[in-house]
VMD Tcl script that builds the backbone (N, CA, C; Angstrom):
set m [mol new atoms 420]
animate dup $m
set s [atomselect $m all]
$s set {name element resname resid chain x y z} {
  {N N UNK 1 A 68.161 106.575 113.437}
  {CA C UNK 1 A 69.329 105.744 113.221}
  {C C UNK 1 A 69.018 104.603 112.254}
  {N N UNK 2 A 67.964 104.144 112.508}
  {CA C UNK 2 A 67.775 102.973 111.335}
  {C C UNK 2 A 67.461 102.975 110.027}
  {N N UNK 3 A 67.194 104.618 109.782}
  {CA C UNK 3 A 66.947 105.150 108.394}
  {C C UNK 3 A 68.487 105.634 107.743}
  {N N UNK 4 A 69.512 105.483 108.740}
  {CA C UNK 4 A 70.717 105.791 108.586}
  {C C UNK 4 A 71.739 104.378 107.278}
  {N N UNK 5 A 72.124 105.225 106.296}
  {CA C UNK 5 A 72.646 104.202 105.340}
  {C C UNK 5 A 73.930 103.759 106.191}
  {N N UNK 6 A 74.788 104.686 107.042}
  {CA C UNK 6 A 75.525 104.476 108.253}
  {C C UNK 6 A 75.291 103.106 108.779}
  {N N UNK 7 A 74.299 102.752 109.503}
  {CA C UNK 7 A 73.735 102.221 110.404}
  {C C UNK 7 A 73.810 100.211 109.378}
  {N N UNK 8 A 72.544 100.599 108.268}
  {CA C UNK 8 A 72.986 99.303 107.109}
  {C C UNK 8 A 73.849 98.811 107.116}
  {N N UNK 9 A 74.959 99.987 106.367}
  {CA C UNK 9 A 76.012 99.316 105.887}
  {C C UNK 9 A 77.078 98.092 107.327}
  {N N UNK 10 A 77.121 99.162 108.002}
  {CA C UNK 10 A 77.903 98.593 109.104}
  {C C UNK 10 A 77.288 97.727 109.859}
  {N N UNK 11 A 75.584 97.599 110.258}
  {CA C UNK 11 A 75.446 95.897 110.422}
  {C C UNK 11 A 75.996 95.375 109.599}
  {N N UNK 12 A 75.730 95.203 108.032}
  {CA C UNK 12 A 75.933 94.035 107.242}
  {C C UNK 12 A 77.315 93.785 106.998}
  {N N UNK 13 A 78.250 94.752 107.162}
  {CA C UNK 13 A 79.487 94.723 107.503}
  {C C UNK 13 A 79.801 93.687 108.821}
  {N N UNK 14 A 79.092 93.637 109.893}
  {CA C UNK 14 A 79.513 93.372 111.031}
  {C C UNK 14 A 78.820 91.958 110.955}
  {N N UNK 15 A 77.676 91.428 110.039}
  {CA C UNK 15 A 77.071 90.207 110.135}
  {C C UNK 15 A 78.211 89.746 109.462}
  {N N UNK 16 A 78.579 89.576 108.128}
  {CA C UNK 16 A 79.509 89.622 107.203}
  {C C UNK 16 A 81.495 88.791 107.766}
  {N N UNK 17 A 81.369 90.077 108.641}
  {CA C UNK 17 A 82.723 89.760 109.801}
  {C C UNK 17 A 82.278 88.502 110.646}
  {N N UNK 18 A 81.674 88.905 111.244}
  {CA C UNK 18 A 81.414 87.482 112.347}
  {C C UNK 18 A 81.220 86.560 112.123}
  {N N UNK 19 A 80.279 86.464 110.919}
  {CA C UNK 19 A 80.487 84.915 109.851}
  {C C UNK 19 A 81.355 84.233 109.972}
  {N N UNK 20 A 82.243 84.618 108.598}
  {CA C UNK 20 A 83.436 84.375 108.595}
  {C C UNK 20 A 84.784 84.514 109.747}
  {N N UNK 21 A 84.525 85.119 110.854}
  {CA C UNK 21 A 85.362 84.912 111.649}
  {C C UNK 21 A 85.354 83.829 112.680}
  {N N UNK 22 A 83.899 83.517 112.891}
  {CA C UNK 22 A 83.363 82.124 113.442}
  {C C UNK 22 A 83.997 81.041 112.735}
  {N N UNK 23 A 84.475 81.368 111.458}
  {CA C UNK 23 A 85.094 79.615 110.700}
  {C C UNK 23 A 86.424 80.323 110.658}
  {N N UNK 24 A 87.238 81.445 110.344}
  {CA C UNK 24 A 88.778 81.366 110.249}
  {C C UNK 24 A 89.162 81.370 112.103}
  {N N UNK 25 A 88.284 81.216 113.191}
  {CA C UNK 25 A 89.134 80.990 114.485}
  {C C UNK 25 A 89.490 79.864 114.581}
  {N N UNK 26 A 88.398 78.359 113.949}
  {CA C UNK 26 A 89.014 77.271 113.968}
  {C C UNK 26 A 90.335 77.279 113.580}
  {N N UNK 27 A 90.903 78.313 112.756}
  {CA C UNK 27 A 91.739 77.915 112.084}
  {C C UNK 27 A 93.027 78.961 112.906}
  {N N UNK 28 A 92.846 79.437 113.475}
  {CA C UNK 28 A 93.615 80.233 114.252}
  {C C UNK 28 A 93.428 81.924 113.750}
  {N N UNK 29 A 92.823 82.215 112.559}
  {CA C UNK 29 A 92.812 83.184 111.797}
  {C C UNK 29 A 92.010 84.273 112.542}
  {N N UNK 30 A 92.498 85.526 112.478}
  {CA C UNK 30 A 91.222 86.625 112.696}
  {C C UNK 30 A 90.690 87.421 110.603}
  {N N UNK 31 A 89.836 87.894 110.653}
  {CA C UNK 31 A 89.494 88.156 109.535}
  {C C UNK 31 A 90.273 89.303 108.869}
  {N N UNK 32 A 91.351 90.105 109.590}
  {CA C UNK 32 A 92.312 90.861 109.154}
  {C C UNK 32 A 93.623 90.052 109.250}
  {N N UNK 33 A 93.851 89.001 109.536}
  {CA C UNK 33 A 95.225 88.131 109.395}
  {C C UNK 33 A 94.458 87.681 108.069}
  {N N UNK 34 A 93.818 87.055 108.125}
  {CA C UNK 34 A 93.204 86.388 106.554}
  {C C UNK 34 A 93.328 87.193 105.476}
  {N N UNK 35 A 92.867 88.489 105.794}
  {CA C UNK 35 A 93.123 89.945 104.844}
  {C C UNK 35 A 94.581 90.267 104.037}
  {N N UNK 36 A 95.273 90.039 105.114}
  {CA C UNK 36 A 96.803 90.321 104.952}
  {C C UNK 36 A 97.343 88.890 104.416}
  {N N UNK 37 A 96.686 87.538 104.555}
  {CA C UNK 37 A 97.399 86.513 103.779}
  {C C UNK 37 A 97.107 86.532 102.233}
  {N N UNK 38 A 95.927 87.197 102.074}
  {CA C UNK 38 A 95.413 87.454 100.660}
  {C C UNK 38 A 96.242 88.517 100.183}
  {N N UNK 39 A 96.421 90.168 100.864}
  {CA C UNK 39 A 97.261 90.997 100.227}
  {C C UNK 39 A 98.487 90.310 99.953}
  {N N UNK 40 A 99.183 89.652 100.745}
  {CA C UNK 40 A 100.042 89.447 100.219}
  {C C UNK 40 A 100.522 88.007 99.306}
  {N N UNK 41 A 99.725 87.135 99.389}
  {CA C UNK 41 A 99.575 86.124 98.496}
  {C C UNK 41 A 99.187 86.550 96.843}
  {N N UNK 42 A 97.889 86.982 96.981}
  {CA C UNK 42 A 96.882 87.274 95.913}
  {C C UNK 42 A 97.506 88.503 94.954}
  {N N UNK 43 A 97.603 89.463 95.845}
  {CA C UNK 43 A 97.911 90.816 95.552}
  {C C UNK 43 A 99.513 90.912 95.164}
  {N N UNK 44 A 99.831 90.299 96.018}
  {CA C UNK 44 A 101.798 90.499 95.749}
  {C C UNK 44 A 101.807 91.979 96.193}
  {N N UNK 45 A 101.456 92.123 97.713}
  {CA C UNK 45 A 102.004 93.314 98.188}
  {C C UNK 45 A 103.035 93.005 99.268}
  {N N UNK 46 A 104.014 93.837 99.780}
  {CA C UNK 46 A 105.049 93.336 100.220}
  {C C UNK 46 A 105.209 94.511 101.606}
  {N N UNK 47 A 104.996 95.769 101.529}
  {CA C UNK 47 A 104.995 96.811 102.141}
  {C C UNK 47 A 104.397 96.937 102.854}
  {N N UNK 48 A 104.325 96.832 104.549}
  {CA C UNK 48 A 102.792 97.130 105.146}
  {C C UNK 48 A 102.187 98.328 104.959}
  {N N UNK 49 A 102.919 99.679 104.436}
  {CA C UNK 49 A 101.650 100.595 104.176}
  {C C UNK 49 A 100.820 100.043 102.909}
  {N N UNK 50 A 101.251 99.253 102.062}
  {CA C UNK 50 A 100.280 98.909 101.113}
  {C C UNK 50 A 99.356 97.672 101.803}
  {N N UNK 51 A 99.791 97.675 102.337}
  {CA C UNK 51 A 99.012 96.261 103.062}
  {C C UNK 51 A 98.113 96.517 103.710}
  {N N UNK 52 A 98.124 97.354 104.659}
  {CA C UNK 52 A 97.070 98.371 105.368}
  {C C UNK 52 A 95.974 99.328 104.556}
  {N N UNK 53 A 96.875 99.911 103.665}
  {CA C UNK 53 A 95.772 100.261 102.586}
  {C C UNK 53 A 94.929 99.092 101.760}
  {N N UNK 54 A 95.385 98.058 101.257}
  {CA C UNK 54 A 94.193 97.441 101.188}
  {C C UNK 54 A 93.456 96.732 101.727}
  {N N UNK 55 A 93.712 96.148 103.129}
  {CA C UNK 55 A 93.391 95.693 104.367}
  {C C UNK 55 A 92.202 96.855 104.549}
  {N N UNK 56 A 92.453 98.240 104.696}
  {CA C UNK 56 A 91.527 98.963 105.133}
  {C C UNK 56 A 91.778 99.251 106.635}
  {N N UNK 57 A 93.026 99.099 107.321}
  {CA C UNK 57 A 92.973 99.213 108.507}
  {C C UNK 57 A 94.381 100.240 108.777}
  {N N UNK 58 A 94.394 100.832 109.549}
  {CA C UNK 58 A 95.574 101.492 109.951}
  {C C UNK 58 A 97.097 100.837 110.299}
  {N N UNK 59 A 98.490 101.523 110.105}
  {CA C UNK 59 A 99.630 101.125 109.861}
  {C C UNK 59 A 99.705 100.179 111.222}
  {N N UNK 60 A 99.025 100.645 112.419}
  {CA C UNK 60 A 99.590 100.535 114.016}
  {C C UNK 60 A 99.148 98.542 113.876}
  {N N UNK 61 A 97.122 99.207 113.368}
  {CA C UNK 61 A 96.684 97.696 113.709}
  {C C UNK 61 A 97.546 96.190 112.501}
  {N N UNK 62 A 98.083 97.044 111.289}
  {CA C UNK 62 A 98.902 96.022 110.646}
  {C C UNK 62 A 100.142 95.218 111.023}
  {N N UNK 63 A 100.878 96.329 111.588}
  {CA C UNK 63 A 102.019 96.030 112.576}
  {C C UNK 63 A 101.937 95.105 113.504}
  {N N UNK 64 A 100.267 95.329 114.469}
  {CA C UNK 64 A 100.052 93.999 115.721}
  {C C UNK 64 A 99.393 92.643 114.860}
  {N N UNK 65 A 99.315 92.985 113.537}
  {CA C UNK 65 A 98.331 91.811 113.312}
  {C C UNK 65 A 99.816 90.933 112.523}
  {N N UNK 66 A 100.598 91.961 112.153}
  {CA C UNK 66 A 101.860 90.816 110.992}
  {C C UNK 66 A 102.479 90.228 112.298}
  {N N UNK 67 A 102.935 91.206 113.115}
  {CA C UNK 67 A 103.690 90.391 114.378}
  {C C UNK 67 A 102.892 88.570 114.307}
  {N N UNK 68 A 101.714 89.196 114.868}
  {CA C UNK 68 A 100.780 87.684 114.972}
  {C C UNK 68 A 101.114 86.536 114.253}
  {N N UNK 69 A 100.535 87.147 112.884}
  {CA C UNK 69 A 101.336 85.748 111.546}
  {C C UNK 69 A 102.312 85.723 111.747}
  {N N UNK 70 A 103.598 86.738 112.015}
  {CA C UNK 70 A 104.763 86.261 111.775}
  {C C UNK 70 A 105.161 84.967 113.141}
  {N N UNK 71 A 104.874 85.481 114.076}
  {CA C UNK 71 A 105.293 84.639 115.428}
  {C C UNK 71 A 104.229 83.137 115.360}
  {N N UNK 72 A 103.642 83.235 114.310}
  {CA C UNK 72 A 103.247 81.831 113.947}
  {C C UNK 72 A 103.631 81.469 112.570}
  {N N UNK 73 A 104.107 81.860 112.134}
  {CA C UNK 73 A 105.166 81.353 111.208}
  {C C UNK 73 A 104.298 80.903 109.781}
  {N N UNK 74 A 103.515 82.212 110.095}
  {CA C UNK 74 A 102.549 82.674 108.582}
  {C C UNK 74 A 103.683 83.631 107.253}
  {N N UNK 75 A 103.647 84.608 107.782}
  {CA C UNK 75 A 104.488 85.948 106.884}
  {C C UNK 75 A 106.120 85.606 107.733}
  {N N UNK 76 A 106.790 86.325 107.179}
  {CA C UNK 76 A 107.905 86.600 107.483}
  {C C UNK 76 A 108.151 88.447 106.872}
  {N N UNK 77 A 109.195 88.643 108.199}
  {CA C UNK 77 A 109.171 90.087 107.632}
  {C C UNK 77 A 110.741 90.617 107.567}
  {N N UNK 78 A 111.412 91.267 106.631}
  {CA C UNK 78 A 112.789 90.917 106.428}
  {C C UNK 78 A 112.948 92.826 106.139}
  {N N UNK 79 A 113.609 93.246 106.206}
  {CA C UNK 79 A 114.709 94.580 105.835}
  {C C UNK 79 A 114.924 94.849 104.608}
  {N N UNK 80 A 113.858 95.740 103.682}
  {CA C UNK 80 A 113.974 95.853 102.542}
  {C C UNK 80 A 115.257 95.503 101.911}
  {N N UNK 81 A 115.378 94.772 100.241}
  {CA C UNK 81 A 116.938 95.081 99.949}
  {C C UNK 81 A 116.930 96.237 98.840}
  {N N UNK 82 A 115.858 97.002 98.840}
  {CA C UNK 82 A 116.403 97.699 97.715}
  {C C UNK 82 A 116.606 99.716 98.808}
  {N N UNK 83 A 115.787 99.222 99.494}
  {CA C UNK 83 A 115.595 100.605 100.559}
  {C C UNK 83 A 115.332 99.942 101.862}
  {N N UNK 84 A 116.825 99.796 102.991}
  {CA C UNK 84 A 116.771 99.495 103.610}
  {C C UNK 84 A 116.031 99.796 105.206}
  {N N UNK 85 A 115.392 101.338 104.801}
  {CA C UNK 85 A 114.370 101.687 105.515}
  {C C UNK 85 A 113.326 101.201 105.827}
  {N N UNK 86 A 113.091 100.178 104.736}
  {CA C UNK 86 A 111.483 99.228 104.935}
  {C C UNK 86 A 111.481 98.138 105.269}
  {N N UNK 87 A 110.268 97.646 105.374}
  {CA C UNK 87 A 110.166 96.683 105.729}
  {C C UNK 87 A 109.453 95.425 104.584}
  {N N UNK 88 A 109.606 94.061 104.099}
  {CA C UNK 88 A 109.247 93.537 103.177}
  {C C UNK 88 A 108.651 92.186 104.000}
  {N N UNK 89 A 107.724 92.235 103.260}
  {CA C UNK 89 A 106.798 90.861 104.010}
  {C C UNK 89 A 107.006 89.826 103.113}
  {N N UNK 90 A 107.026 88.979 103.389}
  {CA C UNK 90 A 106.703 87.525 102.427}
  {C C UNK 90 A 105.927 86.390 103.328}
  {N N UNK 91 A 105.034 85.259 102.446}
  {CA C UNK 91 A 104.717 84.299 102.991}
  {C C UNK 91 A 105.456 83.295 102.939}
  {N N UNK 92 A 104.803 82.401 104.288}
  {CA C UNK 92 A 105.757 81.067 104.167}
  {C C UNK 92 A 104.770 80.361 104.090}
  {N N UNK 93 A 105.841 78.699 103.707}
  {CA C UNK 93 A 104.835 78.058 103.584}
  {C C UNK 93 A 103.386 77.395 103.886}
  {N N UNK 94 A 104.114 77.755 105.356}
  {CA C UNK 94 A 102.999 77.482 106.094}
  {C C UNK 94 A 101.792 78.774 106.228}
  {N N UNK 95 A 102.278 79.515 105.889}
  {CA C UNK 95 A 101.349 80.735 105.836}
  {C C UNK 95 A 100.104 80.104 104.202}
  {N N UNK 96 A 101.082 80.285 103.422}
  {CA C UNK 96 A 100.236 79.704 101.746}
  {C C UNK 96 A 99.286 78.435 102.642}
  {N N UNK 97 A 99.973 77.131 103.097}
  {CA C UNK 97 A 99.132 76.226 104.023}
  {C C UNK 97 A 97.836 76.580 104.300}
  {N N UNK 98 A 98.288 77.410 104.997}
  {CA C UNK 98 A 96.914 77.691 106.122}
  {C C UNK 98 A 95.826 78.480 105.010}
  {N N UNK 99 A 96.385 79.429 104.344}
  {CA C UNK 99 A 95.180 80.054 103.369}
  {C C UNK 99 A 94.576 79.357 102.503}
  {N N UNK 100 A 95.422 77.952 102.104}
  {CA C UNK 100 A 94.273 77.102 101.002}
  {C C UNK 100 A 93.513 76.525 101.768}
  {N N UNK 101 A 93.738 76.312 103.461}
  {CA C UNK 101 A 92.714 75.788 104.254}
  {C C UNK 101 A 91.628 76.409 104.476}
  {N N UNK 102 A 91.585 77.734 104.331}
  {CA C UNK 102 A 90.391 78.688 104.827}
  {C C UNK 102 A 89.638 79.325 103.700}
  {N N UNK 103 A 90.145 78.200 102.569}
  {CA C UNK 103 A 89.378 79.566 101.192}
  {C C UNK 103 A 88.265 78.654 101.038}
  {N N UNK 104 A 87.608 77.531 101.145}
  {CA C UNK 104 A 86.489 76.352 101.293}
  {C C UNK 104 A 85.691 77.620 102.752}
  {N N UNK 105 A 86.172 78.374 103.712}
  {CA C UNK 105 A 85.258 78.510 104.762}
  {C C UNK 105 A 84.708 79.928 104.176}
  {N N UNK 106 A 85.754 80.951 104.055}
  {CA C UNK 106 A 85.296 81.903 103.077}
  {C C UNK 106 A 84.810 81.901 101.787}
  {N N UNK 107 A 84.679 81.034 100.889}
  {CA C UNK 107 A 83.926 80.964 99.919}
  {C C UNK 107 A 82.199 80.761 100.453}
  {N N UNK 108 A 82.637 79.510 101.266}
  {CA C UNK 108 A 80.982 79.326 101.691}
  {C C UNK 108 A 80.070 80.915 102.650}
  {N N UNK 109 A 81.088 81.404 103.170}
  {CA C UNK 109 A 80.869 82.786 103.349}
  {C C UNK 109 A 79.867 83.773 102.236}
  {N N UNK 110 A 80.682 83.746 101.492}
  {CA C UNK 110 A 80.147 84.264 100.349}
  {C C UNK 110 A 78.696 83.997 99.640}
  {N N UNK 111 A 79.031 82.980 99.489}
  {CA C UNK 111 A 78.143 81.771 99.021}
  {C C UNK 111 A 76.930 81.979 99.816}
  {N N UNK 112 A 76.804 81.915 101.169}
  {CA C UNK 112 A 75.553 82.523 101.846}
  {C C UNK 112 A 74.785 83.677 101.739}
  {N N UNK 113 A 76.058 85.159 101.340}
  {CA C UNK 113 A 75.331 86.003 101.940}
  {C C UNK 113 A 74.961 86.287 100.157}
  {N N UNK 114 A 75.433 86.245 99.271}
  {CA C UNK 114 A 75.442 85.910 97.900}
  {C C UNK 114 A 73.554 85.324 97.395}
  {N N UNK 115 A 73.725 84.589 98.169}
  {CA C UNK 115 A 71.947 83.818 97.912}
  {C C UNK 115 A 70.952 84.238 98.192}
  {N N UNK 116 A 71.504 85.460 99.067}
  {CA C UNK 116 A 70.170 86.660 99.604}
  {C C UNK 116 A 70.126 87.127 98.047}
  {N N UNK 117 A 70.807 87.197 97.263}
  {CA C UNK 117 A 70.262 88.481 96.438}
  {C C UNK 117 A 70.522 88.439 95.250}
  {N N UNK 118 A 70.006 88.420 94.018}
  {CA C UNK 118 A 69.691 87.982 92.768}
  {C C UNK 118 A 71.035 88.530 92.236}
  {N N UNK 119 A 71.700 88.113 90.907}
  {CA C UNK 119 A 72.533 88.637 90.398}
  {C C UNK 119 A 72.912 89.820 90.372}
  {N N UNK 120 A 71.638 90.704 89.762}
  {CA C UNK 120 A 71.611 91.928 89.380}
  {C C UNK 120 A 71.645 92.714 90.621}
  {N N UNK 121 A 70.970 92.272 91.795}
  {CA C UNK 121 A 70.961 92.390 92.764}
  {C C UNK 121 A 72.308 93.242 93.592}
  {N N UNK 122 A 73.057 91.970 93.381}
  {CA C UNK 122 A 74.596 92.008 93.842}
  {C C UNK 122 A 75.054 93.193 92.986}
  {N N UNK 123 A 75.245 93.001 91.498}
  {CA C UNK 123 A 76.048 94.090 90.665}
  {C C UNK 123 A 75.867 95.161 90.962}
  {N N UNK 124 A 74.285 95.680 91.334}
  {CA C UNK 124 A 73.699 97.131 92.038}
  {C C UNK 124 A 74.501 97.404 93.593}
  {N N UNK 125 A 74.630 96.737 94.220}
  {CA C UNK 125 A 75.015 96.517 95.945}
  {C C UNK 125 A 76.209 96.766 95.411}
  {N N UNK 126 A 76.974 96.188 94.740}
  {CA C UNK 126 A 78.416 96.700 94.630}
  {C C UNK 126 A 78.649 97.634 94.123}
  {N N UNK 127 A 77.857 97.853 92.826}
  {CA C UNK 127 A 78.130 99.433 92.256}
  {C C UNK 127 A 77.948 100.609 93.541}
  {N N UNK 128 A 76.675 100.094 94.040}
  {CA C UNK 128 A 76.635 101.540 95.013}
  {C C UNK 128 A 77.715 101.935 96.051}
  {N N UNK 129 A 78.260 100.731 96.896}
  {CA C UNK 129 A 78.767 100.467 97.833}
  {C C UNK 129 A 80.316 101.035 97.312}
  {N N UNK 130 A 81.108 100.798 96.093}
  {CA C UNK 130 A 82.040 100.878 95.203}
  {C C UNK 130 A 82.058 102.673 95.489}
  {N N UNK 131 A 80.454 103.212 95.102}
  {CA C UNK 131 A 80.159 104.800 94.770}
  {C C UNK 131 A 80.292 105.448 96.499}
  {N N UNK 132 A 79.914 104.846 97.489}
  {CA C UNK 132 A 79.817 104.839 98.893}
  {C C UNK 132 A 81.309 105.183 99.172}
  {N N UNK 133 A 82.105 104.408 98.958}
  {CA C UNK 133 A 83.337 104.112 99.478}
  {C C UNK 133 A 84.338 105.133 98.632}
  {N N UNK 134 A 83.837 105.491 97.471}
  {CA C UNK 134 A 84.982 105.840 96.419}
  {C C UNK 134 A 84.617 107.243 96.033}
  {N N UNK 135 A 83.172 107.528 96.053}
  {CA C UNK 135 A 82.738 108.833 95.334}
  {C C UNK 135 A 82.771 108.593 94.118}
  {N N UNK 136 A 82.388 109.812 93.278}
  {CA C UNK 136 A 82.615 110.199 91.880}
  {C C UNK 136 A 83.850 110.772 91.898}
  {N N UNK 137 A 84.030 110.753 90.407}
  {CA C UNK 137 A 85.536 111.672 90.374}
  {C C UNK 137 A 85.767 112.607 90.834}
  {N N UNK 138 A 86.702 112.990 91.746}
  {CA C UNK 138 A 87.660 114.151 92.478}
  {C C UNK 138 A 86.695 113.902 94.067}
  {N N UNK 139 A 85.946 113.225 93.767}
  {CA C UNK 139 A 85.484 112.817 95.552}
  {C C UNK 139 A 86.108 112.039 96.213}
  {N N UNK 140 A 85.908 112.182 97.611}
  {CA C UNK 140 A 86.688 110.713 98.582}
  {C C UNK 140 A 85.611 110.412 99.602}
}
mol reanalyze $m
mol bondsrecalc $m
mol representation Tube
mol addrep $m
């Protein structure tokens, strides 16, 4: 198991999470509400299946996590107007609020795990991780 690239990735995944989730609870945040204030701030996604797709998490867990922001009066979620089948997210203000509060805790996030490892370092870790996640062409 410990020769397992499995095994790596998902500690450092899981050191990574807990970090940063240790500083967005002060803030009321879990690290997939934070996810979803960025998709939809940063990204300008509006749709929770797009939201979930870049969240990385399934439609069900997006659904319990927007409820969350929404009933704290992060996102708001309204009745598509162009296809009234959907659903359209937007932030409020207090949602934008709270994310310029937590980008000082996640940066320093970064900023830590960042100092383990030389520039080139990083560009390699991401290329591979990028190749991990994505494949070569016509792979998944």
């Amino acid at each position: 198991m410990h020769d397992s690239i499995g095994y790596h990735a998902t500690f450092a995944a899981r050191l990574v999470e807990r970090r940063v989730e240790d500083g967005l609870r002060d803030f009321g945040l879990t690290r997939v509400g934070w996810c979803i204030l960025l998709a939809v701030a940063e990204e300008g996604l509006r749709n929770p299946s797009d939201i979930a797709r870049f969240v990385g998490i399934d439609r069900t867990a997006t659904s319990r996590a927007l409820r969350t922001l929404e009933n704290e009066g992060l996102v708001s979620r309204a009745i598509g107007q162009e296809d009234r089948r959907t659903t359209e997210v937007t932030m409020t203000a207090a949602g934008y609020d709270r994310m310029f509060q937590v980008v000082p805790i996640c940066r320093e996030n970064m900023k830590h795990f960042n100092a383990k490892l030389t520039e080139a370092e990083r560009a390699e870790l991401k290329r591979l991780l990028i190749k991990l996640c994505h494949g070569q062409a016509g792979e998944s």
